[in-house]
C-alpha positions in Angstrom: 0.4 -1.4 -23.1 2.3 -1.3 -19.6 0.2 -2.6 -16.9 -1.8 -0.4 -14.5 -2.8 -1.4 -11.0 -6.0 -1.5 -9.6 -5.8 1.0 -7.1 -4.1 3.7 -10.0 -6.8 2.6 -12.6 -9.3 3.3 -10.4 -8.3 6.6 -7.7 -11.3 8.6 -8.2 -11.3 11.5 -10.3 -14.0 12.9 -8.5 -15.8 14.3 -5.5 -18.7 12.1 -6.6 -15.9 8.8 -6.7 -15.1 9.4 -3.2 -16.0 6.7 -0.7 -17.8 7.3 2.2 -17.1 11.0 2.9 -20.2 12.6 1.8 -20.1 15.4 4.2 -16.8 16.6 3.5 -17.0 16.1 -0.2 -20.4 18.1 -0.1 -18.7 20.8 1.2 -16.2 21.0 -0.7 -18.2 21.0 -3.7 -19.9 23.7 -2.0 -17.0 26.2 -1.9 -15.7 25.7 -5.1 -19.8 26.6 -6.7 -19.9 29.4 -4.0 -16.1 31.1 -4.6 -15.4 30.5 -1.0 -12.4 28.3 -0.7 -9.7 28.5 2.0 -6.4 29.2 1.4 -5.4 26.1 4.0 -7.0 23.1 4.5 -6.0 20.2 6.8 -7.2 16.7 5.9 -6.5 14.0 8.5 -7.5 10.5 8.8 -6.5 6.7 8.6 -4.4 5.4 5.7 -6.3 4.9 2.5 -9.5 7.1 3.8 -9.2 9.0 0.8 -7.3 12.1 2.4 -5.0 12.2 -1.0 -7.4 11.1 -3.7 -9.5 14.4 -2.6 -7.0 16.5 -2.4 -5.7 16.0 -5.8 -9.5 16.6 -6.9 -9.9 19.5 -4.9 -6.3 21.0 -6.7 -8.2 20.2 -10.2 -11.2 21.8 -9.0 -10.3 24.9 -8.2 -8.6 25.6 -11.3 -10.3 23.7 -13.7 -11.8 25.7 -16.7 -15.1 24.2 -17.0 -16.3 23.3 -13.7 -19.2 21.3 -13.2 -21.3 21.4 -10.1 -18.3 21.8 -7.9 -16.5 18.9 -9.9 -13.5 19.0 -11.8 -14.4 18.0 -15.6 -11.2 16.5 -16.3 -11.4 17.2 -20.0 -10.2 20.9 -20.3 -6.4 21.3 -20.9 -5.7 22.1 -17.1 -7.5 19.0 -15.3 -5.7 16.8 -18.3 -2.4 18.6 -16.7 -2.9 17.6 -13.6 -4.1 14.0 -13.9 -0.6 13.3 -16.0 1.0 14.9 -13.1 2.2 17.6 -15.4 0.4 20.8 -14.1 3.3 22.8 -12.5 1.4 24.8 -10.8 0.4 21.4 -8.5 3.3 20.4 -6.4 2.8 17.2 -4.5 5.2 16.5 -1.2 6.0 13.8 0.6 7.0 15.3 4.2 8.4 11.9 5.0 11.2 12.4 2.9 11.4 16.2 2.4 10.7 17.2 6.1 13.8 19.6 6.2 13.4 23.4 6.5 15.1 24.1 3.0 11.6 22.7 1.3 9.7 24.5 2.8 11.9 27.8 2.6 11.6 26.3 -1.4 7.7 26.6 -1.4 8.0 30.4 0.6 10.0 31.3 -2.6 7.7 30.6 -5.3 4.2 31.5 -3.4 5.2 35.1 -4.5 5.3 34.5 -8.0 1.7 34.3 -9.8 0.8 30.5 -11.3 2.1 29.7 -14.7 -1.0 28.0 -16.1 -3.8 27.8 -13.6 -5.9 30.0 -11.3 -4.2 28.9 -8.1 -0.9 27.3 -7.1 -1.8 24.4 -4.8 0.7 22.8 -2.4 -0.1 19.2 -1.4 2.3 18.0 1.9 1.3 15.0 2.5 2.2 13.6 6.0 2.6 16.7 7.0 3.1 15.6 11.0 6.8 14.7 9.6 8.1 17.9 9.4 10.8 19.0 11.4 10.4 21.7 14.1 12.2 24.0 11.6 9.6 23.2 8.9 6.9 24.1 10.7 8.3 27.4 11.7 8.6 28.0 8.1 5.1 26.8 7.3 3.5 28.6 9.6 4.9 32.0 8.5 3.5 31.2 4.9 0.3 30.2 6.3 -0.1 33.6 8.6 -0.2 35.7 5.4 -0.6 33.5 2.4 -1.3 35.3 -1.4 -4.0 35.0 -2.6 -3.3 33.1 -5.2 -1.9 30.2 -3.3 -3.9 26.6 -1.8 -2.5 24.5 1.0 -3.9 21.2 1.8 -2.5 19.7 4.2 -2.7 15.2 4.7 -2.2 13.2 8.0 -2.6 10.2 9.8 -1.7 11.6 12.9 -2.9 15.2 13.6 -2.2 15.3 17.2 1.2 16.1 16.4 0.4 19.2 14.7 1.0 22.1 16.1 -1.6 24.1 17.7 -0.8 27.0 15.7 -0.4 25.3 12.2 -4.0 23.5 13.1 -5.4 26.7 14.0 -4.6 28.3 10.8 -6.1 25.5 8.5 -10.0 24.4 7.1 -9.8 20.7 9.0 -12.0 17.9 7.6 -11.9 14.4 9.7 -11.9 11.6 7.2 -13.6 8.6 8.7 -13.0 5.0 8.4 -14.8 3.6 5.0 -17.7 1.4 6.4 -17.5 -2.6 5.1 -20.6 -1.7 3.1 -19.1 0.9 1.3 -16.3 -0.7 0.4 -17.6 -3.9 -0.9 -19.7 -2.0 -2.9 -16.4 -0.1 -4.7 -14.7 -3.1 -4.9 -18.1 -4.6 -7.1 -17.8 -1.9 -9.4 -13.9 -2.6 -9.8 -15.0 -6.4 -10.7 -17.5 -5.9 -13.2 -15.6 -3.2 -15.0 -12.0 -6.0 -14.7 -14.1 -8.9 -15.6 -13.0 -10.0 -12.0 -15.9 -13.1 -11.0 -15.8 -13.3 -7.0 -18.0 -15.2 -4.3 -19.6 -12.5 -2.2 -18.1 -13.9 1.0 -14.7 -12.9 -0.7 -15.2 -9.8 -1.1 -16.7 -9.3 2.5 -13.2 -11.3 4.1 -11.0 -8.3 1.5 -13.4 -5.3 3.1 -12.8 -6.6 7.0 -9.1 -7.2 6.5 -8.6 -3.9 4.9 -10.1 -2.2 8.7 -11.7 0.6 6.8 -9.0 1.5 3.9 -10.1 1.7 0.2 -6.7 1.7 -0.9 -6.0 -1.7 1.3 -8.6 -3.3 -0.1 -8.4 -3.0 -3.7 -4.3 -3.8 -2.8 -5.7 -7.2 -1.5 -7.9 -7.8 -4.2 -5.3 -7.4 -6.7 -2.7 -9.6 -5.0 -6.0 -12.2 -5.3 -6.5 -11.5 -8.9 -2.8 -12.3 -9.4 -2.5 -16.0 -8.1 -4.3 -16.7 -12.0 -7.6 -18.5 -10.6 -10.9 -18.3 -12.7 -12.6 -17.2 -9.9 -12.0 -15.9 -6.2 -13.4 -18.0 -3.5 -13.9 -17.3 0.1 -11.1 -20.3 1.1 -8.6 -18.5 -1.0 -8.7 -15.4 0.0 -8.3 -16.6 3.9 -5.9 -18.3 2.7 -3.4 -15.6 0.8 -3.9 -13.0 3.4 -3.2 -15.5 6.0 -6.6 -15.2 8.1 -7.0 -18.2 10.6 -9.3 -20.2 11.2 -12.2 -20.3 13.7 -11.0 -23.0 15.4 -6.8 -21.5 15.6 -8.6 -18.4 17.3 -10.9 -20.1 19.9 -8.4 -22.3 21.0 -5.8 -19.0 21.5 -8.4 -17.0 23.0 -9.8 -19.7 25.6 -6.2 -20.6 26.5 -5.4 -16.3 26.7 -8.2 -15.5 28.9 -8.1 -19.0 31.3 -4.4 -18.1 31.8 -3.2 -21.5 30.9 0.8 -20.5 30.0 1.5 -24.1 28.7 -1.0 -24.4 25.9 -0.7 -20.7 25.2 3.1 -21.5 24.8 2.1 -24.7 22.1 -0.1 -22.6 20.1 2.5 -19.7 19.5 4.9 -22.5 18.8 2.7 -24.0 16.1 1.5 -21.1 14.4 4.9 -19.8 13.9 5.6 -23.6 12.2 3.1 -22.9 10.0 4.3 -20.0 8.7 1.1 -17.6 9.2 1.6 -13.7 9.5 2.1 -13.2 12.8 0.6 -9.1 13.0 -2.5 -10.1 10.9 -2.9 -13.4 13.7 -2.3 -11.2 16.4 -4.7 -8.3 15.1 -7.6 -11.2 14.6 -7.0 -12.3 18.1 -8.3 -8.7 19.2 -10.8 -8.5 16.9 -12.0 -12.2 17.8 -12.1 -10.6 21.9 -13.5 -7.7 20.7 -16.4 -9.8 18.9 -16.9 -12.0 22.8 -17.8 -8.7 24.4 -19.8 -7.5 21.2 -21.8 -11.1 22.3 -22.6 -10.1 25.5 -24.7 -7.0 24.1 -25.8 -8.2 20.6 -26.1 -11.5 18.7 -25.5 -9.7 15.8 -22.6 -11.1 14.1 -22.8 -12.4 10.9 -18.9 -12.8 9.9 -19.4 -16.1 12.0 -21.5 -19.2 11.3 -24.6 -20.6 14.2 -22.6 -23.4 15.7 -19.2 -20.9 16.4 -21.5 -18.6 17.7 -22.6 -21.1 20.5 -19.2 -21.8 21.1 -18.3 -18.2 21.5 -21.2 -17.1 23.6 -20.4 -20.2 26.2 -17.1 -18.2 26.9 -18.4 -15.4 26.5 -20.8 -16.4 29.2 -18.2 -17.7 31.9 -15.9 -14.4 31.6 -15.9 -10.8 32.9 -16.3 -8.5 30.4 -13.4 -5.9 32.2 -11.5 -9.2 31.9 -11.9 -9.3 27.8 -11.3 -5.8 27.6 -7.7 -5.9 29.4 -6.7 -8.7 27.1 -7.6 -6.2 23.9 -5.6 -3.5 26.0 -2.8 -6.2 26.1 -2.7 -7.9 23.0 -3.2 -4.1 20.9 0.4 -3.1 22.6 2.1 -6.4 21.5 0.8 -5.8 18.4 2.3 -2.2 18.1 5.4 -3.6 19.6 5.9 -6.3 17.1 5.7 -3.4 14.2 8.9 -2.2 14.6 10.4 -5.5 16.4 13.8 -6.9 14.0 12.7 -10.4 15.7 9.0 -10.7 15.6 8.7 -14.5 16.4 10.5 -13.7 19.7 8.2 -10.7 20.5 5.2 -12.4 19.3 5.8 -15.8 21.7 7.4 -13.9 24.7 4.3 -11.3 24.4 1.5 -13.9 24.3 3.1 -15.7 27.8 3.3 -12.5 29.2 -0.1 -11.6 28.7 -0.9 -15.3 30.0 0.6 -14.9 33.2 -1.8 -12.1 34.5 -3.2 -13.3 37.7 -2.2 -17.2 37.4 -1.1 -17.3 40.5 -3.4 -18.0 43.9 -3.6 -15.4 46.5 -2.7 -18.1 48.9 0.8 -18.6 47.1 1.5 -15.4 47.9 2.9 -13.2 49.8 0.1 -10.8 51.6 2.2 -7.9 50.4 3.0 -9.5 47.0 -0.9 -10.0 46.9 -2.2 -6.5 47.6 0.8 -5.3 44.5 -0.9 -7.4 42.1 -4.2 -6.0 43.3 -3.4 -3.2 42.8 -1.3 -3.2 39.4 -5.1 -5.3 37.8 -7.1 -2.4 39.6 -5.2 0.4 37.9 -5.1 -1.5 34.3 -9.2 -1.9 34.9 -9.1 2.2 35.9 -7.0 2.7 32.5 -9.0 0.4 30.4 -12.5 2.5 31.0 -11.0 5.8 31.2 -9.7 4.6 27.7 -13.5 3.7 26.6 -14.7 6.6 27.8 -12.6 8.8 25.9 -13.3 6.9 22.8 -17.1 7.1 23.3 -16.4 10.7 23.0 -14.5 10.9 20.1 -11.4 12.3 22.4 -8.9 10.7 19.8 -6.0 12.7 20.7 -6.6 12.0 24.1 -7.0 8.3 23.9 -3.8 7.9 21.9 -1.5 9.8 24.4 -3.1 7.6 27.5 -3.1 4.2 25.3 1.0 4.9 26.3 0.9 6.5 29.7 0.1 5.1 33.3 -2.4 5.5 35.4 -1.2 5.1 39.0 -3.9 4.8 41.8 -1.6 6.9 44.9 -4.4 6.6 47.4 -8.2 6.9 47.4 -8.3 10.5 46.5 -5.5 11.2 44.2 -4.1 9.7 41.3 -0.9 10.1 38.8 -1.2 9.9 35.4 2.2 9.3 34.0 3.5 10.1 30.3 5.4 8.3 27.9 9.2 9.5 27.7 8.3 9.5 23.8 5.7 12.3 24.6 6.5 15.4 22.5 6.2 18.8 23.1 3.1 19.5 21.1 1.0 17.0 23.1 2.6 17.6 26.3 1.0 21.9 25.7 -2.3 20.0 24.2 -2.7 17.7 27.8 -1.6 20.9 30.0 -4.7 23.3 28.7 -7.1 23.7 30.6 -9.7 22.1 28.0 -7.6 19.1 28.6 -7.6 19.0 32.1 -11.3 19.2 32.5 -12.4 16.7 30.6 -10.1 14.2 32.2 -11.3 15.1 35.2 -15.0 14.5 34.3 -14.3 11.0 32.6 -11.7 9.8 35.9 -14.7 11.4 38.0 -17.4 8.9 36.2 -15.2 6.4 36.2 -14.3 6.5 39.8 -17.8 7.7 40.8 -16.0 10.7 42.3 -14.0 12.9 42.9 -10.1 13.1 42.8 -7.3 14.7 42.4 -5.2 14.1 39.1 -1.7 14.6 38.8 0.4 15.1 35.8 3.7 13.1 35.7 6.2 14.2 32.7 9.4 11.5 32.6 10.7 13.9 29.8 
């Protein structure tokens, strides 16, 4: 028999499978018991959140022959279609690769015609946000007047470049990050049923390095399984996913956030000689600042053991906590950038000096005017910094990840620019003009400025 991977072995087949999205798999259930479900729904969320694995039970559901409380009872003829891929009245498309405005002209075609087999036909466009303009237009006509016979469900990771009109026109469910909880639990249930023995701290390292993914997670675990070992220890696993240690990510931090360019410039140097992944180290780094603000509030961290936490809270103790936060702010964009980078030893090293060098320099080797610049460029990063929090706080997503890439420009003391990214698109530029928009940047920049002032938009495209 050919092997099976983990995570294909064990996608959840159903609504009661799904991990940590009660509310949305509640209702769900809910309309399929009650006959009241939508003819579009839009699923967005993080990568392995489960946005897929529910729609492909949702497309079960609804035309399975012997439903059960909602659920699909993958026995009848239809669900055994579908979960060997071989129900035609499912189609399944990856907008990545078929974003053109032929497929979707495709799918316009056959909505018309009744389903072969099952109740419904049920489209599944996964990344939808990779459509072309084209596409959409074409979508969006189908959507307007769909038959009745027809499902859309609709997957993203990014739904902020939707649309307004294709969002308005769908049944949205947010899927949230998986907490660690829930997914060691999963991963306990894929052990016992592999005959996979793991030390507990194991599978608590596999759950914080997935940040919140199902699918990561059992991915990791796997790649664990597969070094041969009779059982998975904590060491190991730091050790395969390249997670540094303690020490590596004190000594980085302390170095970051005293400014001190020359040992910042040696420990770049030596953890590319050792061969470590350079996004995972960079992404602990954050994480590791993220935890010395956490201290200042709560001394509730058990990832780390009594004696690090000493060490931790003594630098916690001697820094400003805006200080901290502008090195996350920093060190999150050199991440991003080393994503797509051909070179990432080059971004990585340049990046970390760069981020060393912020206010090295004494005010008395400067310049007065020189001074006042930098001043003022360390005022407007702590202005963008909060505004950024704030939006968070309020669950302002879309907002927080257009600003993440814009500038905030302090003109004088009652007016600022906001500037936008030249990569701003069309969509989002409409979504920061409304109104809606306006206001509530206006109430965040007035809290954080502790009043009021004009805001002005800046478009370089």
């Amino acid at each position: 028999m050919a092997y099976v991977a983990l995570y294909r072995r064990f996608r959840p087949k159903t609504f009661e499978e799904i991990v940590g999205q009660e509310y949305i798999t509640t209702t769900l259930k809910n309309q399929i018991k009650n006959d009241r479900v939508a003819h579009a729904y839009l699923f967005s969320g993080g990568r392995g959140s489960g946005k897929t694995s529910t729609a492909k039970i949702l497309a079960r559901a609804v035309n399975c022959l012997n439903p059960k409380n909602g659920e699909p009872c993958n026995e009848c003829e239809i669900c055994k279609q579908a979960l060997e891929n071989g129900l035609i009245d499912i189609t399944e498309i990856d907008a990545a690769s078929n974003n053109g405005v032929d497929n979707i002209r495709d799918i316009r075609e056959e909505v018309e015609f009744i389903p072969t087999n099952a109740k419904y036909r049920v489209y599944i466009i996964d990344e939808v946000h990779m459509l072309s303009t084209g596409a959409f237009n074409a979508l969006l006509k189908t959507l307007e007047e769909p038959p009745k016979h027809v499902i859309f469900i609709l997957a993203t990771t990014e739904p902020q470049k939707l649309p307004v009109t294709i969002l308005s026109r769908c049944q949205r469910f947010d899927f949230k990050r998986i907490s660690v909880d829930n997914i060691i639990k999963r991963l306990k249930i894929i052990c016992n049923e592999s005959n996979i023995d793991i030390e507990d701290g194991a599978l608590k390292i596999i759950a914080k390095m997935s940040d919140g993914a199902m699918r990561d997670a059992i991915s990791i675990l796997e790649r664990c399984v597969s070094v041969g070992e009779d059982k998975i220890l904590e060491d190991r696993v730091r050790e395969i996913v390249g997670i540094p240690e303690f020490d590596y990510l004190m000594e980085i931090a302390t170095h970051l956030l005293l400014n001190d360019r020359v040992e910042v410039l040696k420990d770049a140097e030596k953890i590319i000689n050792e061969g470590k992944n350079l996004e995972i180290f960079v992404w602990e780094v954050v994480k590791f600042m993220r935890d010395l603000v956490m201290l200042q509030v709560s001394d509730d961290l058990v990832a780390y053991k009594e004696d690090d936490l000493v060490r931790m809270k003594d630098l916690a103790r001697t820094l400003n906590k805006d200080v901290i936060l502008n090195m996350i702010t920093d060190l999150s964009e050199l991440q991003n950038s080393m994503k797509w980078a051909t070179d990432k030893e080059v971004i990585f090293e340049t990046g970390l000096i760069r981020i060393s060098m912020r206010g090295t320099k004494k005010e008395s080797e400067e310049k007065p005017e020189t001074t006042n610049i930098l001043k003022q460029k360390e005022a407007e990063d702590s202005l963008k910094s909060r505004v950024l929090s704030a939006l968070k706080e309020n669950k302002r997503m879309i907002m927080h990840a257009i600003l993440l890439n814009s500038e905030i420009k302090q003109v004088d003391d009652e007016l600022i620019h906001i500037i936008f990214s030249q990569s701003l698109d069309d969509v989002n530029k409409q979504y920061m003009q409304k109104d809606e928009s306006k206001g509530i940047i206006k109430e965040v920049v007035r809290n954080v400025m502790d009043k009021d002032i004009k805001i002005k938009y800046v478009f370089n495209n």
